[in-house]
PDB file of N, CA, C, O and CB in Angstrom:
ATOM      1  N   UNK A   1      98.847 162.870 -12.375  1.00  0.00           N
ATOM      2  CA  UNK A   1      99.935 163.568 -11.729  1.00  0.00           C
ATOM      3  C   UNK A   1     101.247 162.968 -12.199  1.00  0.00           C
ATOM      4  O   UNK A   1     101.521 161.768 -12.234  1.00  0.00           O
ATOM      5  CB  UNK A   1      99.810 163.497 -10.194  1.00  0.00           C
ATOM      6  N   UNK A   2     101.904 163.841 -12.502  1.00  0.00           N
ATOM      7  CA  UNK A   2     103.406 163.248 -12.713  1.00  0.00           C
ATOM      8  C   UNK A   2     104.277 164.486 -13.632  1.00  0.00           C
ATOM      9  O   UNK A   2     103.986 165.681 -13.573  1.00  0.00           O
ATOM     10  CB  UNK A   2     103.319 161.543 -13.719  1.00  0.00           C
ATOM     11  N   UNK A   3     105.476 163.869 -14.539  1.00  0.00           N
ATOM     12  CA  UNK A   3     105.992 165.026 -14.719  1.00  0.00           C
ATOM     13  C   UNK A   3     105.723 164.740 -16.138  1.00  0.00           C
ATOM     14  O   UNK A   3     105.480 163.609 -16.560  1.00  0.00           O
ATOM     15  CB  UNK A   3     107.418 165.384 -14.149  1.00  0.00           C
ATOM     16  N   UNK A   4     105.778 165.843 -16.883  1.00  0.00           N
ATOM     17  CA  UNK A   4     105.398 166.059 -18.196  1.00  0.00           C
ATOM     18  C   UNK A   4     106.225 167.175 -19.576  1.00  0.00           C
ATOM     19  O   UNK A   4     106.209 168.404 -19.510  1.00  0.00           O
ATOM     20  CB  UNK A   4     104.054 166.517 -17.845  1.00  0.00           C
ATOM     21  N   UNK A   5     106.822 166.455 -20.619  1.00  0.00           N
ATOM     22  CA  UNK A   5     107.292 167.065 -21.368  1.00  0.00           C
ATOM     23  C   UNK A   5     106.320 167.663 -22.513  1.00  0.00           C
ATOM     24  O   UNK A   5     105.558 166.799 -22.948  1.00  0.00           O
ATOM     25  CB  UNK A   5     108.231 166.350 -21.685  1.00  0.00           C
ATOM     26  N   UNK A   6     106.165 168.945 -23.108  1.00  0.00           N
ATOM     27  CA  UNK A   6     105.307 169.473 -24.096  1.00  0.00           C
ATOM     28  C   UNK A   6     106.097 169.312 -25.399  1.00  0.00           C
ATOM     29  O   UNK A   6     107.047 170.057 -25.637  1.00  0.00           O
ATOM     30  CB  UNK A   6     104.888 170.966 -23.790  1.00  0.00           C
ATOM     31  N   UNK A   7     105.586 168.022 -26.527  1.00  0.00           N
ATOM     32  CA  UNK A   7     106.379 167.589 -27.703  1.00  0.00           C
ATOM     33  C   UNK A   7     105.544 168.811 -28.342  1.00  0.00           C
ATOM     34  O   UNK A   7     106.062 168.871 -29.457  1.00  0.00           O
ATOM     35  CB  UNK A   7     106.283 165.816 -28.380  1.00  0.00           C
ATOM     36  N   UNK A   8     104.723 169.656 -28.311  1.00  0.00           N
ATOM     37  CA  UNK A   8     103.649 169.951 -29.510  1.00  0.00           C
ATOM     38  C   UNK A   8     102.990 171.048 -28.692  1.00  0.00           C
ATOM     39  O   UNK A   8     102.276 170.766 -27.730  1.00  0.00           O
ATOM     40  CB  UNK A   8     102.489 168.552 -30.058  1.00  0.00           C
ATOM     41  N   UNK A   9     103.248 172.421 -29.108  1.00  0.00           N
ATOM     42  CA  UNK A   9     102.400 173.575 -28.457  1.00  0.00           C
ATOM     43  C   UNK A   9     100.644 173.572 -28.884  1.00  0.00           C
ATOM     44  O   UNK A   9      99.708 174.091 -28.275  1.00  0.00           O
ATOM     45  CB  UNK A   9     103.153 175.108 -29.037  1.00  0.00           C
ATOM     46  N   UNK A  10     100.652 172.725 -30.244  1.00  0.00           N
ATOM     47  CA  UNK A  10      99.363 172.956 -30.638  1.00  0.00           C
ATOM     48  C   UNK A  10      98.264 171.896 -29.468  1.00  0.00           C
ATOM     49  O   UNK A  10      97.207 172.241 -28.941  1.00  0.00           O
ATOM     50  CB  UNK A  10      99.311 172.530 -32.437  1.00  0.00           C
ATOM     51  N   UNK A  11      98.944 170.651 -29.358  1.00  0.00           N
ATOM     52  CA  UNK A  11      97.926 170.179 -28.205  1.00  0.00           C
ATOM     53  C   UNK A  11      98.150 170.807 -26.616  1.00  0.00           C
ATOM     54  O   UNK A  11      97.914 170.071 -25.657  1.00  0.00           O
ATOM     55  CB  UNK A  11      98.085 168.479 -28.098  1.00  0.00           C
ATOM     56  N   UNK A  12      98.438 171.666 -26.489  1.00  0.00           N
ATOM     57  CA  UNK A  12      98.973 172.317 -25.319  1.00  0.00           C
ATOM     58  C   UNK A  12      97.501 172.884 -24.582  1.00  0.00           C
ATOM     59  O   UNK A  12      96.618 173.222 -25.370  1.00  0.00           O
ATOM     60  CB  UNK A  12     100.180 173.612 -25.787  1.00  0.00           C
ATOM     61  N   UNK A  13      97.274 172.975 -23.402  1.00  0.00           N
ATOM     62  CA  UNK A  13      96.076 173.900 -22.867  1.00  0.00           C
ATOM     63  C   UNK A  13      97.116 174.983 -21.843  1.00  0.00           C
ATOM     64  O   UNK A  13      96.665 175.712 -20.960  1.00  0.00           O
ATOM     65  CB  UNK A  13      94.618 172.801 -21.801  1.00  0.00           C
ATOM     66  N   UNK A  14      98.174 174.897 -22.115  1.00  0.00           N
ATOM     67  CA  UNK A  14      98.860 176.177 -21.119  1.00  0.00           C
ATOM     68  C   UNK A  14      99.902 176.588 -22.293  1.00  0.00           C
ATOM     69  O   UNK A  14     100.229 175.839 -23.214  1.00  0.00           O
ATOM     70  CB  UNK A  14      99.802 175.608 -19.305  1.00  0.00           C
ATOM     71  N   UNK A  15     100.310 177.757 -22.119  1.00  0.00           N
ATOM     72  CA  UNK A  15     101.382 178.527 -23.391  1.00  0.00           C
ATOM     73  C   UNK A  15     102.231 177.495 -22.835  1.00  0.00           C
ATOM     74  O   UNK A  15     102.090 176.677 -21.926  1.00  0.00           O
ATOM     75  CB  UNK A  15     102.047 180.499 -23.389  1.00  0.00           C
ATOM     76  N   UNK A  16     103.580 177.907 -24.026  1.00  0.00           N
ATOM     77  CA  UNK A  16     104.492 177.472 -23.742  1.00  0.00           C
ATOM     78  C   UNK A  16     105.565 177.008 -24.854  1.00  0.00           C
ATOM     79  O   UNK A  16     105.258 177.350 -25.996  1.00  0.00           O
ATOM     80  CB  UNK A  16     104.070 176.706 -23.004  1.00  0.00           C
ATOM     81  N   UNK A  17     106.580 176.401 -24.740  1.00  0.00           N
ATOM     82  CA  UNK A  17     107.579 176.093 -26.001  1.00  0.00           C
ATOM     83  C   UNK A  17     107.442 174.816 -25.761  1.00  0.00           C
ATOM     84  O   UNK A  17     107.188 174.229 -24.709  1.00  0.00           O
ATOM     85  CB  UNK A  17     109.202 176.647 -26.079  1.00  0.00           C
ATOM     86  N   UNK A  18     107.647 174.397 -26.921  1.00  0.00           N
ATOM     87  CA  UNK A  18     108.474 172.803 -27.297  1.00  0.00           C
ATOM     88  C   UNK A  18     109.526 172.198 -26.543  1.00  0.00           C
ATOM     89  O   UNK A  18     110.682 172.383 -26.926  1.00  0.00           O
ATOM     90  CB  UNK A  18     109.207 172.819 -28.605  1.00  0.00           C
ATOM     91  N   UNK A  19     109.307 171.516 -25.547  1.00  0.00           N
ATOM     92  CA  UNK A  19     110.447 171.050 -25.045  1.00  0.00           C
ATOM     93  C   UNK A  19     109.960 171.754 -23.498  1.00  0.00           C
ATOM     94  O   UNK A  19     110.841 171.650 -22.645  1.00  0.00           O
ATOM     95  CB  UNK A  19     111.983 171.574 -25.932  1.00  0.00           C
ATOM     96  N   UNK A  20     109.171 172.184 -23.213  1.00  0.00           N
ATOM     97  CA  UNK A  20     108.960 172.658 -21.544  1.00  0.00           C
ATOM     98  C   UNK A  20     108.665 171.534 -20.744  1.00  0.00           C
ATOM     99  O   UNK A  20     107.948 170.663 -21.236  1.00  0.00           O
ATOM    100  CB  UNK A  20     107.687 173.722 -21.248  1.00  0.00           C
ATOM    101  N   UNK A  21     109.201 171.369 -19.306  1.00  0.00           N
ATOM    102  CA  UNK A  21     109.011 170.465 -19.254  1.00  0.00           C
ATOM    103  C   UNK A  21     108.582 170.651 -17.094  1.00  0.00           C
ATOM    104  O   UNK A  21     108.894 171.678 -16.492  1.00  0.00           O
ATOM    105  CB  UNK A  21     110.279 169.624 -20.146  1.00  0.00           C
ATOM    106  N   UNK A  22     107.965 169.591 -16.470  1.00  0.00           N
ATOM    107  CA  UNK A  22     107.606 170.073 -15.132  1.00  0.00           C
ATOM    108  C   UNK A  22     106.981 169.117 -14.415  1.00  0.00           C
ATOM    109  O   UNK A  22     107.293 167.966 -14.723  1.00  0.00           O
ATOM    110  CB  UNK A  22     106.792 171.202 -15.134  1.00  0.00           C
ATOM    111  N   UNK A  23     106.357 169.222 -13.733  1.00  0.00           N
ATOM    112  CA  UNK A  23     105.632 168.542 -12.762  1.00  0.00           C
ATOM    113  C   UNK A  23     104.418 168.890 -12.211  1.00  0.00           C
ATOM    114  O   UNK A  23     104.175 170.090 -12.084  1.00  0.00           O
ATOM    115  CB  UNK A  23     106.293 168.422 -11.880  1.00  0.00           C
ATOM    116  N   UNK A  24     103.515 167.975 -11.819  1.00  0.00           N
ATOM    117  CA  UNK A  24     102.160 167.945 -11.148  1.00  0.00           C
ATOM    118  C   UNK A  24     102.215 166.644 -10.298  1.00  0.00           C
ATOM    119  O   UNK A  24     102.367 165.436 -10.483  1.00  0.00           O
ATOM    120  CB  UNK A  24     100.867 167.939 -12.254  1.00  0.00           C
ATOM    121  N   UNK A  25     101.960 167.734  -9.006  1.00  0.00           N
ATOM    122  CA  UNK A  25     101.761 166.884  -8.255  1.00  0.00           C
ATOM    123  C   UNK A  25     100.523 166.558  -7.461  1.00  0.00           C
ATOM    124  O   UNK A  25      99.704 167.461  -7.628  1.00  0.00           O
ATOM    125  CB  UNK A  25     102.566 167.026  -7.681  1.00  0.00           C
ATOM    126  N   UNK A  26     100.024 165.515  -6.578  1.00  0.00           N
ATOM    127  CA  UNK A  26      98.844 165.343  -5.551  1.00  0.00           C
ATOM    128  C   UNK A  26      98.418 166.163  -5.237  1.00  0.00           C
ATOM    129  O   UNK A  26      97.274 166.433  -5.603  1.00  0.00           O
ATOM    130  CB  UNK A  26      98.925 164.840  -4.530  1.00  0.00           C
ATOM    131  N   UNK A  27      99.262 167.144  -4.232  1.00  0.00           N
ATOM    132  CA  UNK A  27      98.916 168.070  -3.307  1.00  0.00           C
ATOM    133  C   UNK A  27      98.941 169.726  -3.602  1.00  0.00           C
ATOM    134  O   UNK A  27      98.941 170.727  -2.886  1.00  0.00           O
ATOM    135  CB  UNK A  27      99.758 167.748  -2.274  1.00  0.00           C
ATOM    136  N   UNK A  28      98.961 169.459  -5.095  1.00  0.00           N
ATOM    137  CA  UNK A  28      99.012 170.542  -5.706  1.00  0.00           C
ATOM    138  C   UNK A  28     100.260 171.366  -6.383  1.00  0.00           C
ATOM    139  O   UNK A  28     100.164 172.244  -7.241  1.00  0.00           O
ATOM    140  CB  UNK A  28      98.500 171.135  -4.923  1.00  0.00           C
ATOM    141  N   UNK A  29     101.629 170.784  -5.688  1.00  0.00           N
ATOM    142  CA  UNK A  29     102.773 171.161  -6.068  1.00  0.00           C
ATOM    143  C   UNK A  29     102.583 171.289  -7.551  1.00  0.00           C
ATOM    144  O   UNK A  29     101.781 170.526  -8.090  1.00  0.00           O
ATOM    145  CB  UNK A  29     103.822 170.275  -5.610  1.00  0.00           C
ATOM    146  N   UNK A  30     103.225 172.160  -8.255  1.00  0.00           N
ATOM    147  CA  UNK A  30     103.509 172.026  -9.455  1.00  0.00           C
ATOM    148  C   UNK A  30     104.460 173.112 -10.480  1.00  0.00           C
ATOM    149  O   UNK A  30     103.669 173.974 -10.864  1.00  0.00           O
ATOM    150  CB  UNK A  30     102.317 171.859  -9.837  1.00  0.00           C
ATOM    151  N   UNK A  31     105.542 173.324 -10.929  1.00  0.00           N
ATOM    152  CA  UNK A  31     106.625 173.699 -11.612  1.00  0.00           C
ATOM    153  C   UNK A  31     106.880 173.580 -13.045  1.00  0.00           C
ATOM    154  O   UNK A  31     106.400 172.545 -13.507  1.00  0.00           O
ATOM    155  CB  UNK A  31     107.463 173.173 -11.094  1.00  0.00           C
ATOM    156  N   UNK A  32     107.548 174.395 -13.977  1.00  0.00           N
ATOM    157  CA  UNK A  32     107.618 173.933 -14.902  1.00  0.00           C
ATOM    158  C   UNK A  32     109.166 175.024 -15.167  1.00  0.00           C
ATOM    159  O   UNK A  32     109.782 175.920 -14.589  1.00  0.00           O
ATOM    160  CB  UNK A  32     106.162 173.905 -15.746  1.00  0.00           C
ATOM    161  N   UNK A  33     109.214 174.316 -16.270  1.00  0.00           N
ATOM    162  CA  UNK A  33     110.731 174.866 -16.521  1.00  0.00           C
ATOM    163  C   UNK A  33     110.399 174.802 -18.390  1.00  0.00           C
ATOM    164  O   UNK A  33     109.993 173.841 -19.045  1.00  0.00           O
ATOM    165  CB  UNK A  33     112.380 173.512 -15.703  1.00  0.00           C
ATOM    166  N   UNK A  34     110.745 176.173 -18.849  1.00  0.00           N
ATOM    167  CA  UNK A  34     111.117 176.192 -20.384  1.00  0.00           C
ATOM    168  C   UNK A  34     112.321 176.708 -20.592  1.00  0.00           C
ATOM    169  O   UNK A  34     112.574 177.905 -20.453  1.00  0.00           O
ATOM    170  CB  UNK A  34     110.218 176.956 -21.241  1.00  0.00           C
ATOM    171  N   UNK A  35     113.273 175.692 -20.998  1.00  0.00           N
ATOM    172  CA  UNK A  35     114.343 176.063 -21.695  1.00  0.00           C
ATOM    173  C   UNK A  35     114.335 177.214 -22.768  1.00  0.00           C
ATOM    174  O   UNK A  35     115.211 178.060 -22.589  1.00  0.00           O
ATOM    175  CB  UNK A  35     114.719 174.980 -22.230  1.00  0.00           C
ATOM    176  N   UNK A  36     113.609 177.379 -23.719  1.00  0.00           N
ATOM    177  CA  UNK A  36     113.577 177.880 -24.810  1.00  0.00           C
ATOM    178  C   UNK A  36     113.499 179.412 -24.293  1.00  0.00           C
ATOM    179  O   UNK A  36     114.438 180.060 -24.756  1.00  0.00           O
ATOM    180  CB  UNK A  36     112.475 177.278 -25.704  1.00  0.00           C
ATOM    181  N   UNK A  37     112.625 180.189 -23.444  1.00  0.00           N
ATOM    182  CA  UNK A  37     112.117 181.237 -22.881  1.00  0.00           C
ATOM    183  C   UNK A  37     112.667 181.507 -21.454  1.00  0.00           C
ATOM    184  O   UNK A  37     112.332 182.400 -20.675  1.00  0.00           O
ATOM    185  CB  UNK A  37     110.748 181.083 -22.918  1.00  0.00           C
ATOM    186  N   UNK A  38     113.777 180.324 -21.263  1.00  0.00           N
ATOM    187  CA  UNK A  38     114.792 180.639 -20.043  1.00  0.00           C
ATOM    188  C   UNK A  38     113.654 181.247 -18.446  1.00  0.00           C
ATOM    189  O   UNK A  38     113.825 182.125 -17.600  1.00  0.00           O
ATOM    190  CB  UNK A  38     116.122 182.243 -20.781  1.00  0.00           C
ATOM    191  N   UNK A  39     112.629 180.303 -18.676  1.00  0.00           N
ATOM    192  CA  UNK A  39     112.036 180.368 -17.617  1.00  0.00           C
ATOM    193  C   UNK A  39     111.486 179.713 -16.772  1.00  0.00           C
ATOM    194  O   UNK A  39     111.057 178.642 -17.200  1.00  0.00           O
ATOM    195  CB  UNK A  39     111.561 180.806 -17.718  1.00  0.00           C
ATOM    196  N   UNK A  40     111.251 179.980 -15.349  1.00  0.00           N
ATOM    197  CA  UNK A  40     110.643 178.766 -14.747  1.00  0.00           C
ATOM    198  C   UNK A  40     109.743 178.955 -13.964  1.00  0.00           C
ATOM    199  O   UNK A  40     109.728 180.176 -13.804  1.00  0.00           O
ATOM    200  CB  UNK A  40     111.404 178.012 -14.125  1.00  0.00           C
ATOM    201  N   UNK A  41     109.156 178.617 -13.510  1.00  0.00           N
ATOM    202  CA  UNK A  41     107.549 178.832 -12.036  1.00  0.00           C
ATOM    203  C   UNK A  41     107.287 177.451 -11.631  1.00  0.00           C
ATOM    204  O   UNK A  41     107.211 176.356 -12.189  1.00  0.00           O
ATOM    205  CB  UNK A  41     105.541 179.547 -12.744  1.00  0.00           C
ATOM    206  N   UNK A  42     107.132 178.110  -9.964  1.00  0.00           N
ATOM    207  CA  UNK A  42     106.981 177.223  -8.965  1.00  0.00           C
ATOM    208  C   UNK A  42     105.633 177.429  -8.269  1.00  0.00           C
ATOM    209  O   UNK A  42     105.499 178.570  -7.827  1.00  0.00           O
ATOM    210  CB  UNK A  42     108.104 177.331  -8.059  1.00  0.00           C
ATOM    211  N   UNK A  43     104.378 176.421  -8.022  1.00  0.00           N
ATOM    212  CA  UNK A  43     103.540 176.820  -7.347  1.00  0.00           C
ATOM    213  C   UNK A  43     103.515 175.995  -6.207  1.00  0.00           C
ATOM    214  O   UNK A  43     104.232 175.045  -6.520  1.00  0.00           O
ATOM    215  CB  UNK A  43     102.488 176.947  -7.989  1.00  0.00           C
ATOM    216  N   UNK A  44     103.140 175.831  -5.179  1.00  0.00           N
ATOM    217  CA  UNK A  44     102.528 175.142  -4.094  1.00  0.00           C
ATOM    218  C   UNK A  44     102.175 175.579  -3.113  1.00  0.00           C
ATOM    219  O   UNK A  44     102.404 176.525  -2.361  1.00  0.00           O
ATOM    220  CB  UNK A  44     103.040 174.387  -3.711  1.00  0.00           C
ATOM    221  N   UNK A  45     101.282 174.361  -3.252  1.00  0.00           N
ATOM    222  CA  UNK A  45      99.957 174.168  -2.365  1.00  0.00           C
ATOM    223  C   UNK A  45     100.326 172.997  -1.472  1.00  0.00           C
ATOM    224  O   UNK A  45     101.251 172.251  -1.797  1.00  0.00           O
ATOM    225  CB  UNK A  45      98.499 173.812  -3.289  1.00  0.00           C
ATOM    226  N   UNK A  46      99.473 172.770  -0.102  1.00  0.00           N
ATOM    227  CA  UNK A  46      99.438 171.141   0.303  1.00  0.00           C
ATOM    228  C   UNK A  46      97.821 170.814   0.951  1.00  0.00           C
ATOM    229  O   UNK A  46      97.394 170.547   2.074  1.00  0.00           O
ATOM    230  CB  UNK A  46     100.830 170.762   1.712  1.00  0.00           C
ATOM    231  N   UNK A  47      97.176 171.003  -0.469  1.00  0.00           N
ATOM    232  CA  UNK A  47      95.474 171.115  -0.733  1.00  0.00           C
ATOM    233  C   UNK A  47      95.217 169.479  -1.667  1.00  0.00           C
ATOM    234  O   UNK A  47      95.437 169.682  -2.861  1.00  0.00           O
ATOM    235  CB  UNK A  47      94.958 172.950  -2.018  1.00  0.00           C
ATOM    236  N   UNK A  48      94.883 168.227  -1.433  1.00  0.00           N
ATOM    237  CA  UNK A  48      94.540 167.374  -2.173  1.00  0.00           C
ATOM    238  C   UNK A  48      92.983 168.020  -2.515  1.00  0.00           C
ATOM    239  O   UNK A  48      92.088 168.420  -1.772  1.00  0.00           O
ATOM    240  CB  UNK A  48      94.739 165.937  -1.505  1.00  0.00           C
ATOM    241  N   UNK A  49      93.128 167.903  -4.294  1.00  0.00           N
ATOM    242  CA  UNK A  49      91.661 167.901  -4.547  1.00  0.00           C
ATOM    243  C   UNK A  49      91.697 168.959  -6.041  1.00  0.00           C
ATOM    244  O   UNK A  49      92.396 168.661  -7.010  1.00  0.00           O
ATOM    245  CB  UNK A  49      90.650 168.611  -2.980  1.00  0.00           C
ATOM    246  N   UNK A  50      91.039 169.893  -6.008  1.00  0.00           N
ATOM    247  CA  UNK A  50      91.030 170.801  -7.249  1.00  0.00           C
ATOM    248  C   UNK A  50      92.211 171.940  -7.521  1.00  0.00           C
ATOM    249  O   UNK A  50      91.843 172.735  -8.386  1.00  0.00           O
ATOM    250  CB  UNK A  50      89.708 171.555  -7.175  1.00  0.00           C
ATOM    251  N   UNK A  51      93.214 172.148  -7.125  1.00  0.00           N
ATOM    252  CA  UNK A  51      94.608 173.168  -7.623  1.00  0.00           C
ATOM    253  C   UNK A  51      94.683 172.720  -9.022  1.00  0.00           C
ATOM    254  O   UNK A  51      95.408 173.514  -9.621  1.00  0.00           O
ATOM    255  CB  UNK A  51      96.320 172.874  -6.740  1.00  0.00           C
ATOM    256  N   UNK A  52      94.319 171.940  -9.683  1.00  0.00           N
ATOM    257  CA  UNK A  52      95.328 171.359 -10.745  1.00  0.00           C
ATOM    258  C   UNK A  52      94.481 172.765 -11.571  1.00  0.00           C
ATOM    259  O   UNK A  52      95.215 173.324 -12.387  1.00  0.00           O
ATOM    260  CB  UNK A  52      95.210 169.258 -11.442  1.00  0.00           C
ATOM    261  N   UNK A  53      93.521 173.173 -11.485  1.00  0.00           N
ATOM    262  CA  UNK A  53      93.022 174.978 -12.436  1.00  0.00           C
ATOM    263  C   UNK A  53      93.796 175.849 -12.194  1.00  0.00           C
ATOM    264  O   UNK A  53      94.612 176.379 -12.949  1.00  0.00           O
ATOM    265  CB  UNK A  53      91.584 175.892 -12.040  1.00  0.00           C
ATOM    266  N   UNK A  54      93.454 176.157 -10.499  1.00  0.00           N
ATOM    267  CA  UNK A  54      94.677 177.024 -10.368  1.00  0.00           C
ATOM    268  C   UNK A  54      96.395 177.237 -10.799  1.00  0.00           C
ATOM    269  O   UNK A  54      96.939 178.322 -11.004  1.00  0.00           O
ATOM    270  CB  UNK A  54      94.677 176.962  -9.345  1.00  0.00           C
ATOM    271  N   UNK A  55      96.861 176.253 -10.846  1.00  0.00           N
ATOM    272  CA  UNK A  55      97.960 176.239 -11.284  1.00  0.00           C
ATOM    273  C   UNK A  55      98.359 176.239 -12.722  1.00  0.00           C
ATOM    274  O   UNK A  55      99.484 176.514 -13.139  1.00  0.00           O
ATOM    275  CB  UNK A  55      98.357 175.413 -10.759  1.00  0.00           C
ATOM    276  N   UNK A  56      97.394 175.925 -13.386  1.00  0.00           N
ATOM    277  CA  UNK A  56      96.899 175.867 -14.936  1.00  0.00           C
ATOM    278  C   UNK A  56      97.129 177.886 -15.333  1.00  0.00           C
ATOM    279  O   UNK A  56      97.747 178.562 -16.155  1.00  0.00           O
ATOM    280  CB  UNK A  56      94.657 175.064 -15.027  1.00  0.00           C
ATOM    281  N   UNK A  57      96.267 178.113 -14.248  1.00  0.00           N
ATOM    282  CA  UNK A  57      95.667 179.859 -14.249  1.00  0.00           C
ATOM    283  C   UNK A  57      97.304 180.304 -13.831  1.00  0.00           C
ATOM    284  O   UNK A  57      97.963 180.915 -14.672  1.00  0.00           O
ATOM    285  CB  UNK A  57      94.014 180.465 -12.655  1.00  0.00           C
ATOM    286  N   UNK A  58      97.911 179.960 -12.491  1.00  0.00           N
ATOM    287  CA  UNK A  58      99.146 180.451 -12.761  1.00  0.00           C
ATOM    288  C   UNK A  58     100.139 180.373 -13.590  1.00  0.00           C
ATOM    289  O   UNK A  58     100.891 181.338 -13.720  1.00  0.00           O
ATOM    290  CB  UNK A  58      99.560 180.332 -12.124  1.00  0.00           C
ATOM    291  N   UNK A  59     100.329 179.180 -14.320  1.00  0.00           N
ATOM    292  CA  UNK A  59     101.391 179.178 -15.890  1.00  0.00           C
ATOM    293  C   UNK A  59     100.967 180.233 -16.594  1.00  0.00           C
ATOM    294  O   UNK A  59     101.758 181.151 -16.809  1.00  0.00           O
ATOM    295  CB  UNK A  59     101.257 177.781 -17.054  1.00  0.00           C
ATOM    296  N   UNK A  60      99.560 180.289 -17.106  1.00  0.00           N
ATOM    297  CA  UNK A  60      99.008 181.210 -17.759  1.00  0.00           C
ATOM    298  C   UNK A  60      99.133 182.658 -17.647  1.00  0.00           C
ATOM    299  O   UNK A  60      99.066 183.479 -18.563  1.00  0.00           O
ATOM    300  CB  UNK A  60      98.016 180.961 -17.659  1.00  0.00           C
ATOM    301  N   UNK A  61      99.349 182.892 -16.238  1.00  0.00           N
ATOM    302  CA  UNK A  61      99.748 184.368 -15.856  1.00  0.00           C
ATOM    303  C   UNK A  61     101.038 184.669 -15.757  1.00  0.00           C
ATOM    304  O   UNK A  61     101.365 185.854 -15.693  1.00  0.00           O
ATOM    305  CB  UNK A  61      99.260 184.778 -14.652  1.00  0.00           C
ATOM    306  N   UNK A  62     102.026 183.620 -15.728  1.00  0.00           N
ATOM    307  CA  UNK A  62     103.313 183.895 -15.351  1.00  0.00           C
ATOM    308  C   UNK A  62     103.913 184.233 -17.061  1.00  0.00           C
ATOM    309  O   UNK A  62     104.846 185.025 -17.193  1.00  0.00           O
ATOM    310  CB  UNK A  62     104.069 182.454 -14.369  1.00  0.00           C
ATOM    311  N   UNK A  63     103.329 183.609 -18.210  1.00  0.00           N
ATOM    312  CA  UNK A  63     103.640 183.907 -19.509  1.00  0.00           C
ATOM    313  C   UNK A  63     102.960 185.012 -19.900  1.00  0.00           C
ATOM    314  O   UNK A  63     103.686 185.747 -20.570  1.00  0.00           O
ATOM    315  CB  UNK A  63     103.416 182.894 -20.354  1.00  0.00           C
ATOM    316  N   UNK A  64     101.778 185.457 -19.742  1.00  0.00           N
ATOM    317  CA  UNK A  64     100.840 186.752 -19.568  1.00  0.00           C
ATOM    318  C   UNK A  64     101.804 188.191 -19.521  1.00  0.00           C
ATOM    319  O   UNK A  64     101.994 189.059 -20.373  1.00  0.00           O
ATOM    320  CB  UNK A  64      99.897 186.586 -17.981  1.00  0.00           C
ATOM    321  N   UNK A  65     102.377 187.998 -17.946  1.00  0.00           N
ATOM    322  CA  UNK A  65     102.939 188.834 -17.620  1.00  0.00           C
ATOM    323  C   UNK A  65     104.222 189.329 -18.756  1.00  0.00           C
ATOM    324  O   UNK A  65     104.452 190.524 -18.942  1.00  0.00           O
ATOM    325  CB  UNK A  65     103.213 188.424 -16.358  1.00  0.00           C
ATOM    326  N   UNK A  66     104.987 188.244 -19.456  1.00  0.00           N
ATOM    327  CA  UNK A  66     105.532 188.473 -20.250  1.00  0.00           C
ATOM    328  C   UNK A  66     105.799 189.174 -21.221  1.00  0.00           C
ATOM    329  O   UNK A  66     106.902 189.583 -21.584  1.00  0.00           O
ATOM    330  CB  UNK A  66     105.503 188.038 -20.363  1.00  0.00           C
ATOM    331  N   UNK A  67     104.751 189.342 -21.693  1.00  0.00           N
ATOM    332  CA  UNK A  67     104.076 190.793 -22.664  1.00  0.00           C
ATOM    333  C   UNK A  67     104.022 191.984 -22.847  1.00  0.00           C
ATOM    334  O   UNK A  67     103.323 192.439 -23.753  1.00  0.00           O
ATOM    335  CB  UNK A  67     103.202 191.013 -22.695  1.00  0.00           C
TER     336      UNK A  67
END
């Protein structure tokens, strides 16, 4: 858990640009912000335990939708 900058889309497991950058938290909180694509998403939860998929699944849909 903590906050995290993406140097490299190729090791990436969620879309995204170079330079996105966000947070994961315990309880499931989690946000991210891409400069590049002028976008951002907010999820939370206050669930300790397995969200960290779900929220994986929501980045994934929030760039999805993009399309």
């Amino acid at each position: 858990f903590g906050m995290f900058v993406r140097k490299s889309i190729e090791s990436s497991f969620t879309p995204g640009s170079e330079g996105t950058f966000g947070w994961a938290g315990a309880a499931g909180t989690w946000f991210f912000i891409d400069p590049k694509e002028e976008l951002f998403g907010l999820f939370f939860t206050q669930v300790f335990g397995l969200t960290f998929p779900t929220a994986i699944q929501f980045e994934k849909m929030t760039y999805e939708a993009l399309c």
